[in-house]
C-alpha positions, 0 to 999 in steps of 0.5 A: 500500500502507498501513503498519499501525502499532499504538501509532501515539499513544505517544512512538515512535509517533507519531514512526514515523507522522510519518516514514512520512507525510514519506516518502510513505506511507499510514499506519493506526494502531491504538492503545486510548490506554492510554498514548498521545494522539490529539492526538499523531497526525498528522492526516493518518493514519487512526486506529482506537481499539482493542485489538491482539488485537481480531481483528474490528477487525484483519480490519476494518481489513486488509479496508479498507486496503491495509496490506502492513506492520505496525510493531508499537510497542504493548505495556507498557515499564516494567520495575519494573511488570513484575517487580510486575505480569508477567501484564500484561507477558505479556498486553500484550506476548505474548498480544496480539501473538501475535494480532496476527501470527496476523491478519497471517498470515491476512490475507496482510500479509507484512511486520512489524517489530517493536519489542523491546529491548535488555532481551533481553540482560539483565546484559552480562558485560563493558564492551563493545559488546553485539552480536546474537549475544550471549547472552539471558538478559533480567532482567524480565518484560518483557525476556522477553515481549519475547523470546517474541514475537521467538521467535514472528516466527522461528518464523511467518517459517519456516512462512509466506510472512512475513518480519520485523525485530526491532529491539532498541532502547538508551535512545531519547530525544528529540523531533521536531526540528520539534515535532510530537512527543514524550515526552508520558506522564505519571511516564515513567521515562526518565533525559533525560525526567525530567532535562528535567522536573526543570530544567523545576520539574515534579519536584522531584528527580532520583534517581541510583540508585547512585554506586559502578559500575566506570565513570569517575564510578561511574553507570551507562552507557547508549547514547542514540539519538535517537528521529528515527534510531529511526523512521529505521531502522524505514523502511530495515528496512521498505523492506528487507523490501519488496525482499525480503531476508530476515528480520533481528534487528539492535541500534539503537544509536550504539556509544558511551555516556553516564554518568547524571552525564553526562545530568545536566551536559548537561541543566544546560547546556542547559537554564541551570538547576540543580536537585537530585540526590539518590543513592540506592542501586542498583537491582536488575539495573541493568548498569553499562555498556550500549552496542550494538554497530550494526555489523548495522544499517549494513551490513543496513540502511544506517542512518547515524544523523543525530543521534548528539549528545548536546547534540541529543538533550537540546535536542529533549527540552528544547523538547518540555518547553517545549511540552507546558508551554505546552500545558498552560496551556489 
């Protein structure tokens, strides 16, 4: 069997197929390159270029392939171009993934597992560990068209043979601890990307938005997971499927969290070099405190994240910075 993976040349992308390769699998990507790379790609995956509603491709490729699974990555994730631009957001995210899983149910792929967000919860309303029973009530286009599509994997799952997981991501951070990938995207938005690239002389500032939180040093505090345990539980949820559990909503989180500042002296410490950090105020929607409660991916999906370091998760971001450096020379 094959595993369709749509977004396969973005950061988390990239590094699920890497996984799903090292794991044994038969691995086909479809991604358009809107944001992602070729290069990126493990070459031993097979690659389409191309849209996710294109539903003669999709046929094309079912037909080809094997696939029984999709993990489902594509789709646009800055939330500041969502709230400027959310008829995008809503196309790229919902319309074109409401495509992409009607093709699956006519195609007979049974298994999906899809990337959402912990944006579906939106402002928690209390400094805690925010669990899947909590209340959705996402703050941007894209938490939203992230929700929708969740609504619609429910709604496919109780008319036909098809069961998914929905796995709600915290800050992913990182790169392949062997460097074969990383966060290679061009003005990402990430706090650790950023940070890195700032050591690195490439960005001339950091911007920290807001000092005054109700948190320790006033910053804001996010729940970090390094991207190698993200792929790591997208292969337990896919394996899970295969075995025929049902289907499954579940946060993937470490349960404990960072301060902007925080980010800031660990990427200092490091990387050896200082750079500028200029506060400037908050931005709107920013929570103060954003950790995942992770209980429901133990204990569904036996995950024991490998990397919950932060020093781990910054020294990867480092060398992969390091790298597209060197890339980038030729």
């Amino acid at each position: 069997m094959a595993v369709l993976v749509t977004g396969g040349a973005g950061y988390i992308g990239s590094h699920m197929v890497w996984s799903l390769l090292d794991s044994g699998e038969d691995v086909v990507v479809l991604d358009r390159l809107s944001t992602g790379f070729r290069w990126a790609l493990a070459p031993e995956a097979k690659f389409y270029e191309g849209d996710i509603a294109d539903r003669a491709l999709l046929a094309n490729i079912f037909k080809t392939h094997a696939v029984d699974a999709i993990i489902h990555f594509a789709g646009s994730v800055v939330v500041p171009d969502s709230v400027r631009d959310p008829l995008t957001y809503y196309e790229n995210n919902t319309v074109k993934s409401q495509a992409l899983i009607s093709a699956a149910v006519e195609a007979g792929v049974p298994h999906f597992v899809f990337s959402s967000t912990a944006a579906v919860y939106g402002t928690p309303q209390q400094a805690v560990p925010v669990a899947e029973d909590a209340a959705l009530k996402p703050e941007s286009p894209y938490g939203s068209s992230k929700l929708m599509t969740e609504i619609m994997l429910r709604d496919t799952a109780a008319a036909h043979d098809f069961t998914y997981t929905a796995l709600r991501y915290f800050n992913v951070a990182g790169a392949d601890p062997l460097g074969r990938t990383g966060q290679s995207t061009a003005g990402a938005t990430h706090l650790i990307k950023v940070a890195c690239e700032t050591a690195l002389g490439r960005r001339t500032k950091l911007q920290v938005y807001g000092t005054d939180y109700a948190t320790p040093d006033g910053t804001c505090i996010r729940d970090y997971i390094h991207v190698t345990d993200l792929t790591d539980a997208h292969l337990k949820a896919l394996q899970r499927l295969r075995a025929g559990e049902k289907s499954l909503t579940a946060n993937c989180g470490y349960g404990r969290g960072f301060s902007v500042l925080d980010v800031v002296d660990c990427v200092r410490r490091m990387s050896g070099r200082d750079f500028a950090v200029e506060t400037v105020g908050r931005r709107p929607g920013d929570a103060a405190f954003v950790v995942a409660d992770g209980s429901v991916a133990a204990n569904e999906l036996g995950w024991k994240p490998a990397h919950d370091d932060l020093d781990f998760i910054v020294r990867t971001a480092l060398d992969w910075e390091n790298h597209l450096g060197r890339r980038n020379q030729f």
